[in-house]
C-alpha positions as a printed Julia matrix, in Angstrom:
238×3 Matrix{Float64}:
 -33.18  -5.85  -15.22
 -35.3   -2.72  -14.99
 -38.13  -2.31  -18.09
 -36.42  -0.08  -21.24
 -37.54   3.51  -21.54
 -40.57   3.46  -23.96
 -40.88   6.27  -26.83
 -43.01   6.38  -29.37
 -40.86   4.73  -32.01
 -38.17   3.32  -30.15
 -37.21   2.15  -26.76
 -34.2    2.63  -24.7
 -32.65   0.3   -22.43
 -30.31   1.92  -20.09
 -29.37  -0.8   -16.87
 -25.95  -0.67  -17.97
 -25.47   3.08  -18.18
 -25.02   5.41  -15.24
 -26.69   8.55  -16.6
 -30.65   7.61  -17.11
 -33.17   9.02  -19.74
 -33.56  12.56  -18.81
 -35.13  15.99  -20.17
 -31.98  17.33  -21.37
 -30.86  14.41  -23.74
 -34.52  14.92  -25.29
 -34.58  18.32  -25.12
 -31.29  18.31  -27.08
 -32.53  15.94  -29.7
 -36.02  17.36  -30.24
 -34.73  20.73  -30.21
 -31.38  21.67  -32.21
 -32.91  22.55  -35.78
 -31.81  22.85  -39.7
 -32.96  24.47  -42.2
 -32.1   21.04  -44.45
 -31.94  17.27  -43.46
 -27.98  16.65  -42.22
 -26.16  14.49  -44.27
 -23.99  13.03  -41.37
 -24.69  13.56  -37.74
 -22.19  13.01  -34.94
 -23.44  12.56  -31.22
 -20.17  13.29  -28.4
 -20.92  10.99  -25.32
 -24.27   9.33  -26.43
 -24.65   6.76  -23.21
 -27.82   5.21  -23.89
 -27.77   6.39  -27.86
 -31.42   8.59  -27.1
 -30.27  11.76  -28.72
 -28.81   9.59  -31.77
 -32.25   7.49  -31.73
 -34.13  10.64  -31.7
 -32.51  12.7   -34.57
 -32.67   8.9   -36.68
 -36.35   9.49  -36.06
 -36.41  13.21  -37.23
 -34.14  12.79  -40.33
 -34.75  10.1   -42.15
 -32.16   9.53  -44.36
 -29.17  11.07  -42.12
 -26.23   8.89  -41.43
 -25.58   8.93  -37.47
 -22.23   8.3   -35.83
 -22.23   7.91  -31.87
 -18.83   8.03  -29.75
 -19.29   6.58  -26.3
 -16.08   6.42  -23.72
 -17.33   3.64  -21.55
 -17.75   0.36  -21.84
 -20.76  -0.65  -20.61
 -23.06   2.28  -21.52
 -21.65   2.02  -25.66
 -22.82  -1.89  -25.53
 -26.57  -1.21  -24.19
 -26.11   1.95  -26.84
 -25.54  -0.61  -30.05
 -28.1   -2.77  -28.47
 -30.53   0.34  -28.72
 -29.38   1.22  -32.45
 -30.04  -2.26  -33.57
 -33.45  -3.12  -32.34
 -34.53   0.47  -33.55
 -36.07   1.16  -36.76
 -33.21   2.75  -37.84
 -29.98   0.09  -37.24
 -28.73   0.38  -40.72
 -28.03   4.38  -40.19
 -26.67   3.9   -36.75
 -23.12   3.7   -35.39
 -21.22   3.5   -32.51
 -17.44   3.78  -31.66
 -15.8    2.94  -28.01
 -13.78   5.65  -27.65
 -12.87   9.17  -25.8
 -13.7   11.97  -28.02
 -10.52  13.01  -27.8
  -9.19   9.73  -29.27
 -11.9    9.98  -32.14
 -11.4   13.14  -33.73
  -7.67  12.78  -33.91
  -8.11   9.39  -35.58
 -10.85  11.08  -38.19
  -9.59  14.61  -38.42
 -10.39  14.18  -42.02
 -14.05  13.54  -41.3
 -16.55  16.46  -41.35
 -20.24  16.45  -40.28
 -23.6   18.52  -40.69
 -24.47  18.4   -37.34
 -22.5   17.68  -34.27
 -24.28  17.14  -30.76
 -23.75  16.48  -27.24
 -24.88  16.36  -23.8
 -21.43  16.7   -22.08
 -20.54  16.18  -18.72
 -20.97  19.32  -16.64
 -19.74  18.99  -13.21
 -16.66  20.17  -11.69
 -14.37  17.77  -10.42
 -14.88  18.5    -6.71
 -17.44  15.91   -4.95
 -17.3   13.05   -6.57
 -18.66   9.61   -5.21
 -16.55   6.58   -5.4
 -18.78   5.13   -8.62
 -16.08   6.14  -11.32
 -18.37   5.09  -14.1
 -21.03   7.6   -13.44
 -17.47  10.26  -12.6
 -17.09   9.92  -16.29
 -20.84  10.41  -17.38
 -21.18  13.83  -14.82
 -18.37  15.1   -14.32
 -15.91  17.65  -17.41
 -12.63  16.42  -16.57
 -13.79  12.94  -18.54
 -14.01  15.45  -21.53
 -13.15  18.83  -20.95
 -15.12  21.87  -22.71
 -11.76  23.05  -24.39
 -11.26  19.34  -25.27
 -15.1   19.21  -26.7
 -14.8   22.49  -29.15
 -11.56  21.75  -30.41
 -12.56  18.57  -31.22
 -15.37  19.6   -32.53
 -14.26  22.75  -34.32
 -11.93  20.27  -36.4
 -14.92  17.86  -37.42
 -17.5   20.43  -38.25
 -18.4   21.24  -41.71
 -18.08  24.56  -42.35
 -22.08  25.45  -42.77
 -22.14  23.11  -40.47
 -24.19  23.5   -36.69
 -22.67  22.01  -33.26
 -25.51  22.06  -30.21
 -25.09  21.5   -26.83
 -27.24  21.43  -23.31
 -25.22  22.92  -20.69
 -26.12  24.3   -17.15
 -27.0   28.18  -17.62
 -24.76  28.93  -15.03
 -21.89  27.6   -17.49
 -23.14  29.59  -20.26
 -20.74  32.68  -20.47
 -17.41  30.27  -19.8
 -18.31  28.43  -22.89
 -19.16  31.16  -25.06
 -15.8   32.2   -24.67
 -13.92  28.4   -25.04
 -16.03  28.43  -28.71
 -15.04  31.87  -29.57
 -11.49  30.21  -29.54
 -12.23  27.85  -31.51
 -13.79  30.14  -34.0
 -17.41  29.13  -33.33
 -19.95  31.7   -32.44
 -23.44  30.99  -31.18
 -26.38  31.37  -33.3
 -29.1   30.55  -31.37
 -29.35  30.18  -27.77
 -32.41  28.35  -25.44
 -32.53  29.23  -21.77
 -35.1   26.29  -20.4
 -36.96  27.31  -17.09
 -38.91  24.8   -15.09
 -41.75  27.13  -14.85
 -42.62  30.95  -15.15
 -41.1   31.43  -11.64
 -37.72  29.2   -11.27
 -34.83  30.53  -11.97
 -32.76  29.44  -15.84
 -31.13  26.01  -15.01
 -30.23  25.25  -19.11
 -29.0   26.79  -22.02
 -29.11  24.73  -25.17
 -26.74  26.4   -27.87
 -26.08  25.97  -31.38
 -23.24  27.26  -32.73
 -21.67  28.05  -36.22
 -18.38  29.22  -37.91
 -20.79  32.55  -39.07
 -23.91  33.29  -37.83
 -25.33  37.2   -38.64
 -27.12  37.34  -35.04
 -27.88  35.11  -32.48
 -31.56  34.1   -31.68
 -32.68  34.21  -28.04
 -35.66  32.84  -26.68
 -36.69  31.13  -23.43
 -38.41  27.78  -23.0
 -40.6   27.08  -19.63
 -41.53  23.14  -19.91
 -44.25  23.17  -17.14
 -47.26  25.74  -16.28
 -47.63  23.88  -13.02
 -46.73  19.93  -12.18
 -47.55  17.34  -15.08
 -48.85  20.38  -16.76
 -46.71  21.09  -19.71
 -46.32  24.31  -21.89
 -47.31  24.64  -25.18
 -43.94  24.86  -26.65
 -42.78  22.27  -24.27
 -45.18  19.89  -25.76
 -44.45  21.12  -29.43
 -41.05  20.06  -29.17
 -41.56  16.45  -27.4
 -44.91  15.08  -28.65
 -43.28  12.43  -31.41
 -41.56  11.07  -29.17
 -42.7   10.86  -25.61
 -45.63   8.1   -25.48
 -47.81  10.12  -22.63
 -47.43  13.18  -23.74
């Protein structure tokens, strides 16, 4: 069994789940901001439970509900809640997000999150369990706003990392759903790569939305200011 993922506060064991600790689940988490502490938080597809750990670490008093599809990665998730700090505001469901929201339609949440799937159903490899981490016909993006659309309180903020090249298609899919963005994130690598992320949050009402650009290294191991701003509580050499 490999060694868990070390943070600051928490660690992260992830054997079990096909999609490893990467930037954009901590991006996600260390990013998506409120002007007040949430009073519920839902996470869509949490695999290892890292964006769920990290927003327990930011909000301390924030109730956080984590829906996980398979098996495997949703056990090693509860495993993560309960040896964190934080087990008592932490839990998990085995389910598709499409099965959750139409069993708690009547539920509504502060914040909802996700990382979703992003890759079109064309070459996939014969591991089905990471298909259904990668890959948007495990959850659709209609499937995601809808769902989230009904859950979503209605000052409420849902954020999401998606591929910049996805950016415009999903604008419209929320705009369906009644949710506009507010605030938008491209992330570069550095100064001269091209966009490869846009995190989003999004809103029922927003006046404007706020654009900015993130660039997380100045040159290798050497990370930006704003970079380091965002991911210093959490990430143990940084």
């Amino acid at each position: 069994m490999s060694a868990p993922f070390q943070f600051k506060q928490f660690n992260i064991k992830q054997d079990k789940c096909a999609m490893k600790i990467g930037t954009d689940g901590v991006l996600l988490g260390t990013w998506t901001m409120l002007k007040s502490e949430p009073r519920n938080v839902l996470d869509i597809g949490t695999g290892t439970g890292v964006i769920s750990l990290i927003l327990a670490q930011r909000f301390g008093t924030s109730e956080i509900e984590a829906v996980e599809i398979d098996g495997a990665a949703f056990e090693q998730a509860i495993d993560n809640f309960e040896e964190s700090p934080w087990g008592d505001r932490l839990f998990g469901y085995h389910a598709s997000f499409q099965e959750f929201f139409q069993e708690v339609d009547d539920e509504k949440y502060d914040l909802i999150i996700s990382n979703p799937p992003y890759l079109s159903p064309t070459k996939k490899s014969e591991n089905n369990i990471r298909n259904t981490a990668r890959f948007e016909d495990a959850l659709p993006f209609e499937h995601l706003f809808y769902g989230a659309s009904k859950l979503l309180e209605e000052e409420g903020i849902f954020a999401i990392i998606i591929p910049f090249d996805r950016e415009n298609l999903v604008v419209e899919i929320a705009a369906k759903m009644h949710l506009i963005p507010s605030r938008i994130t491209r992330v570069k690598g550095t100064v001269k790569s091209i966009v490869k992320r846009s995190l989003i949050e999004f809103q029922f009402s927003a006046n404007a939305v706020e654009e900015n650009e993130l660039i997380l290294e100045k040159e290798r191991h050497v990370y930006t200011n704003e970079y380091r701003a965002l991911v210093k509580d959490f990430y143990l050499k940084l």
